[in-house]
VOBA-1610 file (N, C-alpha, C; in pm, whole numbers, padded with zeros to 5 digits, always signed):
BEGIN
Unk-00387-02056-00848Unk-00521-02083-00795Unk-00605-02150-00902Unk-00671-02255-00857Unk-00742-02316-00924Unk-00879-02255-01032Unk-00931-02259-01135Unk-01044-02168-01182Unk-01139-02160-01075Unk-01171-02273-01071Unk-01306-02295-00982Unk-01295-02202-00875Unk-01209-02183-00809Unk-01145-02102-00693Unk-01184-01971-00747Unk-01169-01912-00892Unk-01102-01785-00877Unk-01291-01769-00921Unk-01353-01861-00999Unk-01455-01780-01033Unk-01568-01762-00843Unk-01468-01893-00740Unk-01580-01884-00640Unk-01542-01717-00573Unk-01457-01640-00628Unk-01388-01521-00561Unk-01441-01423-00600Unk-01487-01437-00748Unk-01580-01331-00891Unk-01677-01375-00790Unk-01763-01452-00780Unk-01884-01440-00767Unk-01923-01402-00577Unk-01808-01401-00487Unk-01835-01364-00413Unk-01860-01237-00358Unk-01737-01179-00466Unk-01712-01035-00509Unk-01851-00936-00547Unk-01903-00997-00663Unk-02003-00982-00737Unk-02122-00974-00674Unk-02131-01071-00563Unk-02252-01092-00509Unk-02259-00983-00399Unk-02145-00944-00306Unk-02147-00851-00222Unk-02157-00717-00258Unk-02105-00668-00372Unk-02160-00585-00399Unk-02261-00541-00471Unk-02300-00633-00548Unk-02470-00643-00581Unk-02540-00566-00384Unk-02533-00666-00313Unk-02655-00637-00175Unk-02584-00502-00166Unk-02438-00445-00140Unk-02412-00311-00101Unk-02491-00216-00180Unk-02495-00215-00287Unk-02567-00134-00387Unk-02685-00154-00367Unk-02764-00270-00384Unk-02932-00281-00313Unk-02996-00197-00188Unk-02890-00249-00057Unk-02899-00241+00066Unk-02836-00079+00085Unk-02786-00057+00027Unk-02652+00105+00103Unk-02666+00174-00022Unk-02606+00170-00110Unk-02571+00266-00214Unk-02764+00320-00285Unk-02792+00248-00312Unk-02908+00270-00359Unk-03056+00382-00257Unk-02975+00374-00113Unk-03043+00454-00041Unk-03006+00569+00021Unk-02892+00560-00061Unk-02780+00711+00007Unk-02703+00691+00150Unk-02704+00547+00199Unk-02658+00544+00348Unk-02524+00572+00354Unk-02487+00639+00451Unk-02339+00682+00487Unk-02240+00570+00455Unk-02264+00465+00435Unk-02137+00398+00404Unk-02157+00358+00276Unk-02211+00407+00145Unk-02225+00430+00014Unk-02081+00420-00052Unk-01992+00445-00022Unk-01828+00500-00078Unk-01784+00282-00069Unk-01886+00210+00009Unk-01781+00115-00016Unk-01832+00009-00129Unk-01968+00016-00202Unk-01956+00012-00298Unk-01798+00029-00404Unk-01767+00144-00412Unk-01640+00209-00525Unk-01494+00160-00441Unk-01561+00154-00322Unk-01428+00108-00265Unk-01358-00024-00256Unk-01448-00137-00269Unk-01501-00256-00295Unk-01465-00322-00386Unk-01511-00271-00487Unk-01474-00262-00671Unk-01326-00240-00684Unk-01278-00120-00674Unk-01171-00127-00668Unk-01025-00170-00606Unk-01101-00227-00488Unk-01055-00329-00452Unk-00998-00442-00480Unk-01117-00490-00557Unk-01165-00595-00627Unk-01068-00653-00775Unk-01074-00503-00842Unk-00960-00488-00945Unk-00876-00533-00975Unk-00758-00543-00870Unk-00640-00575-00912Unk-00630-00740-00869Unk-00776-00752-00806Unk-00745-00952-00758Unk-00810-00984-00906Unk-00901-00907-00986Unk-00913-01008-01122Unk-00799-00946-01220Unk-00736-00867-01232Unk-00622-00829-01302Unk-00543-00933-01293Unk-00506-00964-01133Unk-00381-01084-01127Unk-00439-01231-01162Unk-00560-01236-01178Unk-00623-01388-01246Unk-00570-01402-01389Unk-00524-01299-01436Unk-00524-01294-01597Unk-00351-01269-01648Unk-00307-01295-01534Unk-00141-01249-01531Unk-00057-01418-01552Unk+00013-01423-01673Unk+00061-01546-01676Unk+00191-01574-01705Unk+00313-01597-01658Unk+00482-01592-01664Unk+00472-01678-01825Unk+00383-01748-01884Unk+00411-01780-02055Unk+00343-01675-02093Unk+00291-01591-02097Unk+00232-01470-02227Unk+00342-01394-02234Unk+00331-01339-02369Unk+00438-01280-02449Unk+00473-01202-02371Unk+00586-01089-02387Unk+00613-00985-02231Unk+00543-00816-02295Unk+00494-00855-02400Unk+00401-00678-02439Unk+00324-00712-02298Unk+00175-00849-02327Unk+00101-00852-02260Unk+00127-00843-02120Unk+00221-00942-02107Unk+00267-00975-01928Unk+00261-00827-01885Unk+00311-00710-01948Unk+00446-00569-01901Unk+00279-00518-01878Unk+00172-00531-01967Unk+00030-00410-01967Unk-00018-00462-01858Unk-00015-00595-01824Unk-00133-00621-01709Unk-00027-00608-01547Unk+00066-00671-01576Unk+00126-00612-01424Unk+00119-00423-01448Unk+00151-00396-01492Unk+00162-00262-01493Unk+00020-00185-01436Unk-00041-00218-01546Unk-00171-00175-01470Unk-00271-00277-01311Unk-00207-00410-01316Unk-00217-00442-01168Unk-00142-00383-01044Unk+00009-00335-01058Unk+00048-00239-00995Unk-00023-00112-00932Unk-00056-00013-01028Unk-00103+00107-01041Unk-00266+00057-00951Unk-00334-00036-00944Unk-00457-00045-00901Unk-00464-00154-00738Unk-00364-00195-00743Unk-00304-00277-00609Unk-00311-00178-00496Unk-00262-00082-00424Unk-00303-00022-00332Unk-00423-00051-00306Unk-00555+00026-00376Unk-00687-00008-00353Unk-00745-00130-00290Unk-00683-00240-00279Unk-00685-00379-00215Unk-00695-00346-00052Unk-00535-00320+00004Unk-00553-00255+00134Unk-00581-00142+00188Unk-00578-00034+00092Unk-00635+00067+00115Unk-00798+00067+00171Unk-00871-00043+00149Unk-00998-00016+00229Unk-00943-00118+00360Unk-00888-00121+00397Unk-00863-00161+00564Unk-00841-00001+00632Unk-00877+00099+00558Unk-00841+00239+00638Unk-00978+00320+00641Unk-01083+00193+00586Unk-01249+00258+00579Unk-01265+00207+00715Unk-01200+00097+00796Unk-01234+00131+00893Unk-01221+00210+01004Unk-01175+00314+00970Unk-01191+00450+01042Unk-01336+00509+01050Unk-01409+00462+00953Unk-01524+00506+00934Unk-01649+00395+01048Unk-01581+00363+01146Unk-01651+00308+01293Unk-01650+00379+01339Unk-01595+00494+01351Unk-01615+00581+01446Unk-01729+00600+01445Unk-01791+00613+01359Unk-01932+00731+01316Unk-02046+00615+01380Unk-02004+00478+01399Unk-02155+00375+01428Unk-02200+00451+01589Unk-02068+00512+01709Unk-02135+00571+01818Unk-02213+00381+01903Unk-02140+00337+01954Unk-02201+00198+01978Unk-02249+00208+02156Unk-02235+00324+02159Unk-02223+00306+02329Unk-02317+00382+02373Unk-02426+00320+02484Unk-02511+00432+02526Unk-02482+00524+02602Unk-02507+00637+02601Unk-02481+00760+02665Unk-02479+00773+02841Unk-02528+00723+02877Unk-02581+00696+02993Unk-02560+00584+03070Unk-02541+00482+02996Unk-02482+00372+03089Unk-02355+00364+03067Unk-02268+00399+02953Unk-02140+00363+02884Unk-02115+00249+02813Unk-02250+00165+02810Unk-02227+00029+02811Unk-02223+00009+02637Unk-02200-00051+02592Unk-02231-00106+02425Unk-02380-00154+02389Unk-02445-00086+02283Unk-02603-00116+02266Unk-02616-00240+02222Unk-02720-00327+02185Unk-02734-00430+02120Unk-02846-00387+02022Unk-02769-00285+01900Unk-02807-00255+01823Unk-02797-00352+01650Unk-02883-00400+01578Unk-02864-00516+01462Unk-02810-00397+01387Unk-02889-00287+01325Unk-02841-00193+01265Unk-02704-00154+01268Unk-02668-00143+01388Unk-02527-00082+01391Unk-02433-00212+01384Unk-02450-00329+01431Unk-02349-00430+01416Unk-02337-00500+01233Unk-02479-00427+01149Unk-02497-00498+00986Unk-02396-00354+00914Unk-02406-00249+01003Unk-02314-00155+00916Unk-02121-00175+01016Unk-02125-00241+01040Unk-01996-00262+01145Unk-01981-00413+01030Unk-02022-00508+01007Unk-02006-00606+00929Unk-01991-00579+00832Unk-02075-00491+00724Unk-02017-00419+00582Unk-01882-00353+00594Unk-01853-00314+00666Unk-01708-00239+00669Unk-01563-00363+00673Unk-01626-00460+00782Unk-01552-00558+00822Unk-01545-00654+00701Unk-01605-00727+00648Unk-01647-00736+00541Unk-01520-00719+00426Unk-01589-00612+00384Unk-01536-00512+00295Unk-01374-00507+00297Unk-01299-00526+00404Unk-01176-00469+00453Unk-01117-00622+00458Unk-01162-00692+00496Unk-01114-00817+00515Unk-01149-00888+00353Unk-01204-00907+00298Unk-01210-00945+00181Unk-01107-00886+00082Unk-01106-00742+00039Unk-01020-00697-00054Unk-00877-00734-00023Unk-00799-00686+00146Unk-00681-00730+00216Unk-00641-00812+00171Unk-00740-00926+00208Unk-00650-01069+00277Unk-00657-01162+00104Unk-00771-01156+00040Unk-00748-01189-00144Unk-00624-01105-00199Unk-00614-00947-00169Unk-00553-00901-00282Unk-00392-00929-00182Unk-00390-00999-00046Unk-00236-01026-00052Unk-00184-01092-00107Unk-00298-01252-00170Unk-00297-01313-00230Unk-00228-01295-00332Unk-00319-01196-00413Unk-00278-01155-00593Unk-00142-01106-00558Unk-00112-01034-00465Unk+00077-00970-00476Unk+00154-01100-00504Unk+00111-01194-00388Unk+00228-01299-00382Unk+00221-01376-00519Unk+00094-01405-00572Unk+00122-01469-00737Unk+00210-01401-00821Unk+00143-01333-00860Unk+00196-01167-00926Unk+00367-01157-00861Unk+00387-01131-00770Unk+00580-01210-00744Unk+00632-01287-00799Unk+00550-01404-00781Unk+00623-01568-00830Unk+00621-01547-00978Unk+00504-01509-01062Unk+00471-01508-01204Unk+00560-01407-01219Unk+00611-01299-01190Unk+00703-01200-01249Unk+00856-01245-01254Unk+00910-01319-01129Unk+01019-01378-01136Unk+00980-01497-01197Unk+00893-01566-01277Unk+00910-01693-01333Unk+00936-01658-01444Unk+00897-01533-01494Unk+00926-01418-01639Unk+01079-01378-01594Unk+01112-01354-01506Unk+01280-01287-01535Unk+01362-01411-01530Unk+01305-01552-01509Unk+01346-01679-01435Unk+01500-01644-01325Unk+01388-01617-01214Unk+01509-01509-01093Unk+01409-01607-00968Unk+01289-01720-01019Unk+01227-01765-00898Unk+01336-01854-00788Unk+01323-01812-00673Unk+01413-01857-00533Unk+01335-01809-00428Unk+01338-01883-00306Unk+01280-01785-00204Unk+01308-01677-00181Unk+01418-01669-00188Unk+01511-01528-00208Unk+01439-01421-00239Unk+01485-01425-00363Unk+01385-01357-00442Unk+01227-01320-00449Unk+01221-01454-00371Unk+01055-01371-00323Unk+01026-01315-00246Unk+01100-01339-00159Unk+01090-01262-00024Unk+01098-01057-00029Unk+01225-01087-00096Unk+01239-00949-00190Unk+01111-00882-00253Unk+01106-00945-00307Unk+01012-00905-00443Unk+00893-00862-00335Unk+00838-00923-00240Unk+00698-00922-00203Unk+00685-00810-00123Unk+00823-00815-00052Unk+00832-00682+00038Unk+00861-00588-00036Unk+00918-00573-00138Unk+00927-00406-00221Unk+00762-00401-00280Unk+00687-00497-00298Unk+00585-00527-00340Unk+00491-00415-00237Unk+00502-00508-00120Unk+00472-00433+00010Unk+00490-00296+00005Unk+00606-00230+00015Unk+00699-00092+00028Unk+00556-00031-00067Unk+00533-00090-00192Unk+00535+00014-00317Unk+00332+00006-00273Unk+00289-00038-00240Unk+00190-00070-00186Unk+00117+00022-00084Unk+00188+00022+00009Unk+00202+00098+00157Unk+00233+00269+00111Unk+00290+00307+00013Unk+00330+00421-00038Unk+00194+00450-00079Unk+00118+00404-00211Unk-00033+00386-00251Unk-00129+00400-00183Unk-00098+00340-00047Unk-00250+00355+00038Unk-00197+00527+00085Unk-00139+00570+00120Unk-00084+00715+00187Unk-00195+00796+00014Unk-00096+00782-00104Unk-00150+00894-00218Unk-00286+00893-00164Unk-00353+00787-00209Unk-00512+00751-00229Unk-00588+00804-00045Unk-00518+00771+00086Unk-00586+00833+00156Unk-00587+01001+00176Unk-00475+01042+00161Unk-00388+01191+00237Unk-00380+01268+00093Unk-00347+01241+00012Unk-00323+01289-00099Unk-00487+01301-00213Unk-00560+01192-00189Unk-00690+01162-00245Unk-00685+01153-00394Unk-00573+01079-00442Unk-00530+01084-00593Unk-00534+00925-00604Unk-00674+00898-00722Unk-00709+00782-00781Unk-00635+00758-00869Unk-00590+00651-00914Unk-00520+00606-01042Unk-00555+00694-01166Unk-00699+00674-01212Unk-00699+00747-01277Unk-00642+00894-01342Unk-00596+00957-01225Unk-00590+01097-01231Unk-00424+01066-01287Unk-00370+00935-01290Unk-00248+00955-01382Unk-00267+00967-01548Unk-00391+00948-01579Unk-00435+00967-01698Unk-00488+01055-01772Unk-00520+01175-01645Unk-00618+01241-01692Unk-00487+01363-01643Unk-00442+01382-01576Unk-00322+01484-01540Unk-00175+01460-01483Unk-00099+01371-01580Unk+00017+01275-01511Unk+00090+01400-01486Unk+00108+01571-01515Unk+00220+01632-01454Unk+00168+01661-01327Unk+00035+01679-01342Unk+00011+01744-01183Unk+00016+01579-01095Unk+00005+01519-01143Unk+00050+01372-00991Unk+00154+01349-00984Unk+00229+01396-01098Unk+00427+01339-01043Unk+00424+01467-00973Unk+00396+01586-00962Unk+00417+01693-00877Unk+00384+01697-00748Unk+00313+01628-00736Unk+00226+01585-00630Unk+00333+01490-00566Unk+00352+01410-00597Unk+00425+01279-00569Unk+00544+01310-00511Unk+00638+01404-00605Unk+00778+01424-00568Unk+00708+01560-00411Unk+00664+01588-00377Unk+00616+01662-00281Unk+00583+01597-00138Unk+00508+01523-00185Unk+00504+01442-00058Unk+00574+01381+00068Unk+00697+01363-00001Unk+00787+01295+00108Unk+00806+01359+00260Unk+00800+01297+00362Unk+00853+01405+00487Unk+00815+01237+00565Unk+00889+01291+00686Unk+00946+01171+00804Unk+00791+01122+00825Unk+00720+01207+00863Unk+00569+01153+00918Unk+00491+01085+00802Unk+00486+01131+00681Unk+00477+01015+00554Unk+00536+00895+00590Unk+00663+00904+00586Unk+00732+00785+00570Unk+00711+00701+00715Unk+00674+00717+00848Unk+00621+00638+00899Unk+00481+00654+00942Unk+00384+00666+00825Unk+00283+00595+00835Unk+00326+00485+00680Unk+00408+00530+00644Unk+00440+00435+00561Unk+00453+00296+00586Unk+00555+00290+00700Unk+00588+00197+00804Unk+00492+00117+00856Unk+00379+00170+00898Unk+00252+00134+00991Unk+00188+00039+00881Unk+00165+00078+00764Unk+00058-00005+00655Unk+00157-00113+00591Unk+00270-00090+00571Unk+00376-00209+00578Unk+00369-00304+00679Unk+00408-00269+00778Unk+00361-00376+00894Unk+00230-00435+00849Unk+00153-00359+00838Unk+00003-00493+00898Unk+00001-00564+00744Unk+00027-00515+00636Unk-00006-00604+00548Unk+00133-00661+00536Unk+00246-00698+00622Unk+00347-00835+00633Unk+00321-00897+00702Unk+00267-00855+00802Unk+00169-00975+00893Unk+00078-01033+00817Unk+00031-00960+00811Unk-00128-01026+00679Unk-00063-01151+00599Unk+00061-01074+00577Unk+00102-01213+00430Unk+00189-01318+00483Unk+00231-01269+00592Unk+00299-01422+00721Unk+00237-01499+00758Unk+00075-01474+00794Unk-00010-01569+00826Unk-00043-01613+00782Unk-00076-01576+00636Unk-00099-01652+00511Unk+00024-01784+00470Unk+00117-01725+00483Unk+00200-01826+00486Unk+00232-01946+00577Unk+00234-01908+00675Unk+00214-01979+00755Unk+00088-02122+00777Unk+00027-02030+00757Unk-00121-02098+00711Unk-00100-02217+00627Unk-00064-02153+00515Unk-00071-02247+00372Unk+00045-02356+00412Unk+00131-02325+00483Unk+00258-02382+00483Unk+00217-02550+00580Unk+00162-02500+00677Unk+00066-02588+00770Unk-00028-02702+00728Unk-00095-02643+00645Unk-00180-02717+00577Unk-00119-02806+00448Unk-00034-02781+00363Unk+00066-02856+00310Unk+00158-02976+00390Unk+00138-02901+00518Unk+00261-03036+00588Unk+00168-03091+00664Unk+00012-03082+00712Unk-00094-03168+00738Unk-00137-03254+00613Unk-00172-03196+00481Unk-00197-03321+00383Unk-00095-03361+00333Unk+00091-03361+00352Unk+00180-03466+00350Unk+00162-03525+00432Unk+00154-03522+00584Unk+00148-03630+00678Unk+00031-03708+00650Unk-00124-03639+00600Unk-00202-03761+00572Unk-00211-03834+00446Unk-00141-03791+00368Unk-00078-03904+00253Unk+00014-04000+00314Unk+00074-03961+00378Unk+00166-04042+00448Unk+00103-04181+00516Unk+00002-04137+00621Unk-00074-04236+00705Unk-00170-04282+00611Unk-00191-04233+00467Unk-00282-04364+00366Unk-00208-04434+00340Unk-00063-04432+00285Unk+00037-04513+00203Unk+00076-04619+00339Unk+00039-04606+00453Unk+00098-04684+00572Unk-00012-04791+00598
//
């Protein structure tokens, strides 16, 4: 990604949660948590700005490592929107949907919020792939394909700790026996398919992306094409 690109991503970042904190956090409103949720979000898409297949492999090994460990948090706020429930959009009495601004500006912070961290930090996985196999020099589609979906797997595992479990990264620092205890505990069939469920939507997420990009590459070959004609 281009700089210009990544600082227009900082500052979009930056700027949204500046108003969340103005607008929400600063007044105690119930959706206060997406401030932190936001941020950390946020994390591992400037972690992977700073990730480069030429830096030595101490550096390369600290920043994937710790982009790993903070990557969940990306899609993990696509599960704040559970927290619609609470907007209540429907009047009591007619059944109908209100045409409330209030409730559709806290329905947009969430949306927002969930769609921004997602659909950037699928982004940072798929670099963060290519740059790791350009370090093992193992790059092939192959191999990426691989890579993105264990990427995925290890991802989808992360959003489960951090929702069900409520164990922040941090807490590998501050008590790593009690989270591997934690960890090796967890496993059971109903884990493992909601495991399934957050896998799915973020391989869709990163198909369309592809797709996308793939599209738009074979629209500006064809219009290079029709200048050179």
């Amino acid at each position: 990604m281009a700089t210009k690109n990544r600082w227009l991503i900082r500052i979009a970042f930056w700027l949204f949660m500046l108003y969340i904190y103005l607008t929400v956090y600063s007044r105690g409103g119930t959706y206060s948590f997406l401030l932190l949720n936001t941020f950390l979000g946020y994390l591992p898409i400037e972690l992977s700005f700073h990730l480069d297949y030429r830096q030595n492999n101490f550096i390369f090994g600290v920043i994937f490592v710790f982009w790993l460990l903070f990557y969940p948090n990306a899609p993990y706020v696509l599960t704040d929107l559970f927290h619609l429930a609470k907007l209540d959009p429907y009047n009591s009495a007619t059944g109908l949907m209100e045409f409330n601004l209030h409730l559709w500006l806290n329905f947009s912070n969430l949306v927002a919020s969930a769609l921004a961290c997602s659909l950037v930090g699928i982004w940072s996985l798929e670099y963060v792939a290519d740059q790791l196999l350009l370090k093992l020099h193992r790059f092939s589609r192959g191999w990426q394909l691989l890579t993105i979906n264990i990427l995925l797997l290890l991802s989808s595992v992360g959003i489960y700790v951090g929702r069900f479990l409520r164990l922040h990264t941090a807490y590998l620092f501050l008590d790593p026996n009690w989270v591997l205890q934690q960890l090796v505990d967890m496993w059971s069939p109903r884990m493992l398919i909601f495991v399934g469920f957050m896998f799915i939507i973020q391989l869709i997420m990163w198909i369309i992306i592809f797709i996308s990009r793939q599209s738009l590459q074979q629209t500006e070959k064809n219009m290079t094409e029709v200048k050179q004609n």
